[in-house]
C-alpha positions as a Markdown table, in Angstrom:
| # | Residue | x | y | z |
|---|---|---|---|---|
| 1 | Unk | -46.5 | 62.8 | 191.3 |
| 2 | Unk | -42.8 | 64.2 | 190.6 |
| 3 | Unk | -41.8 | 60.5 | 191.3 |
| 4 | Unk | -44.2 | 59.1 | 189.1 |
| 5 | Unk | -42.9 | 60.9 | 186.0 |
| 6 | Unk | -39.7 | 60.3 | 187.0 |
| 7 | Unk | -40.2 | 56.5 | 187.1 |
| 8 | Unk | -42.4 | 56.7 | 184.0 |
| 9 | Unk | -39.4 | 58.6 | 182.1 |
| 10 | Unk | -36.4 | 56.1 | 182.9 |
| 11 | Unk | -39.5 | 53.6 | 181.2 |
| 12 | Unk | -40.3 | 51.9 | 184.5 |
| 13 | Unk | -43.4 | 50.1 | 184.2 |
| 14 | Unk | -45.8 | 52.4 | 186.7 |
| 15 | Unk | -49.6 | 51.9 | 188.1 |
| 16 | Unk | -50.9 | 54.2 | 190.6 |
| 17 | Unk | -54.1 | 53.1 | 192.8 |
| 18 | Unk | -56.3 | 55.2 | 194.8 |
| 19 | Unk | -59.6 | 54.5 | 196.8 |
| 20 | Unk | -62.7 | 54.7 | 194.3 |
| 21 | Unk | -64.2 | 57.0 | 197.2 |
| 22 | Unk | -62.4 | 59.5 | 196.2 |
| 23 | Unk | -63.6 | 61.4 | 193.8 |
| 24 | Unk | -63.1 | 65.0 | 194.2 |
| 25 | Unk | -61.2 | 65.8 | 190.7 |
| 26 | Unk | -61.1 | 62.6 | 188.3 |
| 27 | Unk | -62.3 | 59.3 | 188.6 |
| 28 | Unk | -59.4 | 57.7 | 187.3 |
| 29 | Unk | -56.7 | 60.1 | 188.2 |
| 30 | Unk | -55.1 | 61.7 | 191.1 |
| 31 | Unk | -54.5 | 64.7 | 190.7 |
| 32 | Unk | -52.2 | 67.6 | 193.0 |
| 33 | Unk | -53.2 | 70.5 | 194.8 |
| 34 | Unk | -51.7 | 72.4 | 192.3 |
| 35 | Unk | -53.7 | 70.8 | 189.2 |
| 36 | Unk | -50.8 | 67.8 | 188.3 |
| 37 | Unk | -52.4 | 64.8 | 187.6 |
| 38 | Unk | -51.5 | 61.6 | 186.5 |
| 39 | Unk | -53.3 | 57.9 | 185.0 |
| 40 | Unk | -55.2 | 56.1 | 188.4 |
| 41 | Unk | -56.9 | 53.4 | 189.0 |
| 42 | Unk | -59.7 | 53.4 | 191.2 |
| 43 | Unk | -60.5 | 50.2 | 194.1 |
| 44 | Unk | -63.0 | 49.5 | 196.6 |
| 45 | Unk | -60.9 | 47.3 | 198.9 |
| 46 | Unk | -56.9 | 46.7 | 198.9 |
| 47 | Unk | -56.6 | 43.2 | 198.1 |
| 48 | Unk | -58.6 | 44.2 | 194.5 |
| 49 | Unk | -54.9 | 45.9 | 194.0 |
| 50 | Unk | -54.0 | 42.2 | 193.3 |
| 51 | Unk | -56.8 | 41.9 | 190.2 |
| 52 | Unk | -55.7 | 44.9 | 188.5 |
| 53 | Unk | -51.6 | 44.8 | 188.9 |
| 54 | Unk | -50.1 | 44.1 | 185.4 |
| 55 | Unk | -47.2 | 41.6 | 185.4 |
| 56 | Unk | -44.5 | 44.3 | 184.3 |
| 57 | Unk | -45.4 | 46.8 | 186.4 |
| 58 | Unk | -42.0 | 47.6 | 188.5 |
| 59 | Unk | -43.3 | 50.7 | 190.2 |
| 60 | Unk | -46.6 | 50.9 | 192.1 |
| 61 | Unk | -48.3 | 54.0 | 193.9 |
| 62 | Unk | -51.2 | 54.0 | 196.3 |
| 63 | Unk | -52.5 | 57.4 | 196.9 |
| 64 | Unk | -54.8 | 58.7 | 199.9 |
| 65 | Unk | -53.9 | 55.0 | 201.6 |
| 66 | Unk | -55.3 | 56.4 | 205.1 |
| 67 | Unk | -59.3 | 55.6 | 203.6 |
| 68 | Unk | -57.7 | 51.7 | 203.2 |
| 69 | Unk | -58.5 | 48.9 | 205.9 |
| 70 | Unk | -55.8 | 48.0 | 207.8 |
| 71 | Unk | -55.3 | 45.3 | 204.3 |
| 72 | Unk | -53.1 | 47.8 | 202.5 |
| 73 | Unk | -50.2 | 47.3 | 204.9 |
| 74 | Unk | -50.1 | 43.3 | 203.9 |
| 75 | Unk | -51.0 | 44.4 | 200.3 |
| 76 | Unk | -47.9 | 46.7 | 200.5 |
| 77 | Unk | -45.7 | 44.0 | 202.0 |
| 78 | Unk | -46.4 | 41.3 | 199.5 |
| 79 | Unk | -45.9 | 43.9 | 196.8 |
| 80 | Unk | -42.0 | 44.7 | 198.2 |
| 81 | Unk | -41.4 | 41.4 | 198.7 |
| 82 | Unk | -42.3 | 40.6 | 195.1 |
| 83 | Unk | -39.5 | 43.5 | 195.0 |
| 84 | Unk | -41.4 | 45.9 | 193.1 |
| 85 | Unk | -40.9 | 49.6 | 194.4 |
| 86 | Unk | -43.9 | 50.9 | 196.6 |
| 87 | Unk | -44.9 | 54.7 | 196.6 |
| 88 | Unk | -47.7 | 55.4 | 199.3 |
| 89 | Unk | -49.2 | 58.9 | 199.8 |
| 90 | Unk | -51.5 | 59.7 | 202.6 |
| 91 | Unk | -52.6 | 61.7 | 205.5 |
| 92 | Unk | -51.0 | 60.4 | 208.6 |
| 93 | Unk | -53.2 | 62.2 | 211.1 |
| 94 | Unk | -57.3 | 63.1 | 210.6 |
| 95 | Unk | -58.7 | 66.6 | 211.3 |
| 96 | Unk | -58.8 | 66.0 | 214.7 |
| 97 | Unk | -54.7 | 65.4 | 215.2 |
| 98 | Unk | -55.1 | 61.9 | 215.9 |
| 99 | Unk | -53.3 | 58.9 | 213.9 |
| 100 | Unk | -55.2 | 58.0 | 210.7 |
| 101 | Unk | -56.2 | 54.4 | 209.6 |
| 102 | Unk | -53.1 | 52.3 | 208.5 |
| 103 | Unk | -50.8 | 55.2 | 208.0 |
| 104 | Unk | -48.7 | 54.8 | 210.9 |
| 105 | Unk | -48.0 | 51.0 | 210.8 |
| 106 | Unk | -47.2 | 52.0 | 206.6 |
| 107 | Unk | -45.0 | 55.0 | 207.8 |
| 108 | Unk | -43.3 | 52.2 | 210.8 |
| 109 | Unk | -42.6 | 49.8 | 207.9 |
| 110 | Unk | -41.2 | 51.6 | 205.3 |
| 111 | Unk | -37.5 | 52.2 | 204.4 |
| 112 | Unk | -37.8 | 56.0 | 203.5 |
| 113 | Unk | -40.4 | 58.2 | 204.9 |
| 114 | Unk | -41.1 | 61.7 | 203.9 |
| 115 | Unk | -43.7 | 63.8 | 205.9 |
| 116 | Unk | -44.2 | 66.7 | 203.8 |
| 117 | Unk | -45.5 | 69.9 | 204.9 |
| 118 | Unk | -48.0 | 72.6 | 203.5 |
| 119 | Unk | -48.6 | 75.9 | 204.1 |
| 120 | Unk | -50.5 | 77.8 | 206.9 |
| 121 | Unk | -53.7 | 79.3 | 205.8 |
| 122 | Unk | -53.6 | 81.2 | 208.7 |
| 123 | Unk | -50.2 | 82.5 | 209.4 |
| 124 | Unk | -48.2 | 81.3 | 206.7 |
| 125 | Unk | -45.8 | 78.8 | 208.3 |
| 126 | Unk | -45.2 | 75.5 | 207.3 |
| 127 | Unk | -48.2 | 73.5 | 208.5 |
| 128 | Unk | -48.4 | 69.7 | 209.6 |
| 129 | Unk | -52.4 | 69.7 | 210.3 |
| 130 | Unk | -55.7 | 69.2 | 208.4 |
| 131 | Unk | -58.2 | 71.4 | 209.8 |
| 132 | Unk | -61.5 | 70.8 | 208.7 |
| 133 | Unk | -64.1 | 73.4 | 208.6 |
| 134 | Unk | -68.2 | 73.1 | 208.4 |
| 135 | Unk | -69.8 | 76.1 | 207.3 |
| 136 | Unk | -66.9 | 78.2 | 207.8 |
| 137 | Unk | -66.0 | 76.9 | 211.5 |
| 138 | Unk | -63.9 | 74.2 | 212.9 |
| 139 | Unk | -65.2 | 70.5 | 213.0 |
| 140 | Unk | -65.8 | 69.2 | 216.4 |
| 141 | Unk | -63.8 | 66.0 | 217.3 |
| 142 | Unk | -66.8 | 64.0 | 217.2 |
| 143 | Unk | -67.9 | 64.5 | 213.8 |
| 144 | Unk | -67.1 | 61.6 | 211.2 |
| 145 | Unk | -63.6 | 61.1 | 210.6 |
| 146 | Unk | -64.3 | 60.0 | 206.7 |
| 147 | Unk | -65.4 | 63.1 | 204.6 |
| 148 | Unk | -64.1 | 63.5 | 201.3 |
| 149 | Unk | -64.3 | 67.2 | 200.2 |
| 150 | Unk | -61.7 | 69.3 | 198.5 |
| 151 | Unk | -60.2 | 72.9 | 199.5 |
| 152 | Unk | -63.5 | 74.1 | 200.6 |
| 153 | Unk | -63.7 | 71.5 | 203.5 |
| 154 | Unk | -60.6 | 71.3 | 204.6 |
| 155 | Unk | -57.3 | 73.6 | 204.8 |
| 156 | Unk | -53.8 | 73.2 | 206.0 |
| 157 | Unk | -52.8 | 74.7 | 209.5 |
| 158 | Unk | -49.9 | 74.5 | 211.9 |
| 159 | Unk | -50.1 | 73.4 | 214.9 |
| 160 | Unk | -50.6 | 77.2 | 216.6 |
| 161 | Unk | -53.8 | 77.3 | 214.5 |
| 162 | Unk | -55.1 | 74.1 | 214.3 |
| 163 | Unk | -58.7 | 73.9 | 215.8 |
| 164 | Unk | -60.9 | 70.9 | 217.4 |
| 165 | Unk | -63.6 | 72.0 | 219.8 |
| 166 | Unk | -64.7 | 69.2 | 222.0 |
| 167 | Unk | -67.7 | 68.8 | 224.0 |
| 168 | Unk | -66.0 | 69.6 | 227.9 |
| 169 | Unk | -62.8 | 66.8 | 228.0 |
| 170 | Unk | -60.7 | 67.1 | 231.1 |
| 171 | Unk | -57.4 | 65.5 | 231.2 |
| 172 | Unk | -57.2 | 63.3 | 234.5 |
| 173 | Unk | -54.5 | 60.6 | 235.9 |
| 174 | Unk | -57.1 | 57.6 | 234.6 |
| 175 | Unk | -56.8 | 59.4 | 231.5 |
| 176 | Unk | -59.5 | 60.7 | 229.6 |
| 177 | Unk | -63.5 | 61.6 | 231.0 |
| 178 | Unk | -65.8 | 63.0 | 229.4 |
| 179 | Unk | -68.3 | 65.7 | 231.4 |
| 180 | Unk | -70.4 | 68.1 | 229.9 |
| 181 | Unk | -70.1 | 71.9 | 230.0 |
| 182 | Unk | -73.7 | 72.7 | 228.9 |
């Protein structure tokens, strides 16, 4: 969001876009952790990015991107080639550690990359992890990947305390098996 104002003070034409399933503080903004927030513009799919983009808009932002189809990364493309300036914000892994819908072709393509980190809510170190929790209690890996909640479903973690039970995996040289333990 400190970008955004930035842009939007040197009077750079900016529109922000975010996935009309989220909807955890405002319909049409997006809004920080820490209660920032600023104008948004809801879509169902990427390419409706296209419908809504004004002709002197010079900065656009695309917020939570990982709930996207794989569309956003040509969406993104065709927006820098146009040569305006491309913001995207998202969560490059899910709850369960693993890479998150077109996040890691968007991070492989783009010319700066900055992986932020939060804080720990366990220990207090810097923490690279979404841990989801369900009545308290860590997810299991199989549960959905796609559930949007706010701080009282999920909560940063490092990697020390980052939780996903699974149902009895065992690491072979074939690679993965499943076999249950109860």
């Amino acid at each position: 969001i400190r970008r955004l104002r930035r842009a939007a003070i040197a009077r750079q034409k900016v529109q922000v876009f975010k996935p009309a399933m989220d909807v955890r503080y405002a319909v049409e903004k997006v809004t920080s952790h820490a209660g920032t927030d600023f104008d948004a513009i809801p879509i169902e799919h990427a390419a409706d990015l296209y419908d809504r983009l004004e002709k002197d808009t010079t900065v656009v932002a695309i917020d939570e991107a990982q709930f996207f189809d794989d569309k956003i990364i040509a969406v993104v493309d065709e927006l820098a080639r146009r040569g305006i300036r491309v913001i995207v914000a998202g969560l490059d892994t899910d709850f369960r550690g693993e890479p998150f819908g077109p996040m890691p072709v968007l991070m492989a393509k783009a010319e700066r990359v900055d992986k932020l980190q939060a804080i720990c809510m366990v220990c207090g170190e810097p923490a690279s992890r979404t841990q989801r929790l369900v009545n308290g209690k860590p997810a299991r890996y199989d549960d959905p990947v796609v559930i949007v909640g706010a701080a009282e479903m999920y909560e940063a973690r490092c990697r020390a305390h980052h939780e996903v039970p699974r149902q009895g995996v065992s690491f072979r040289a074939n690679g993965w098996n499943e076999i249950s333990c109860e």
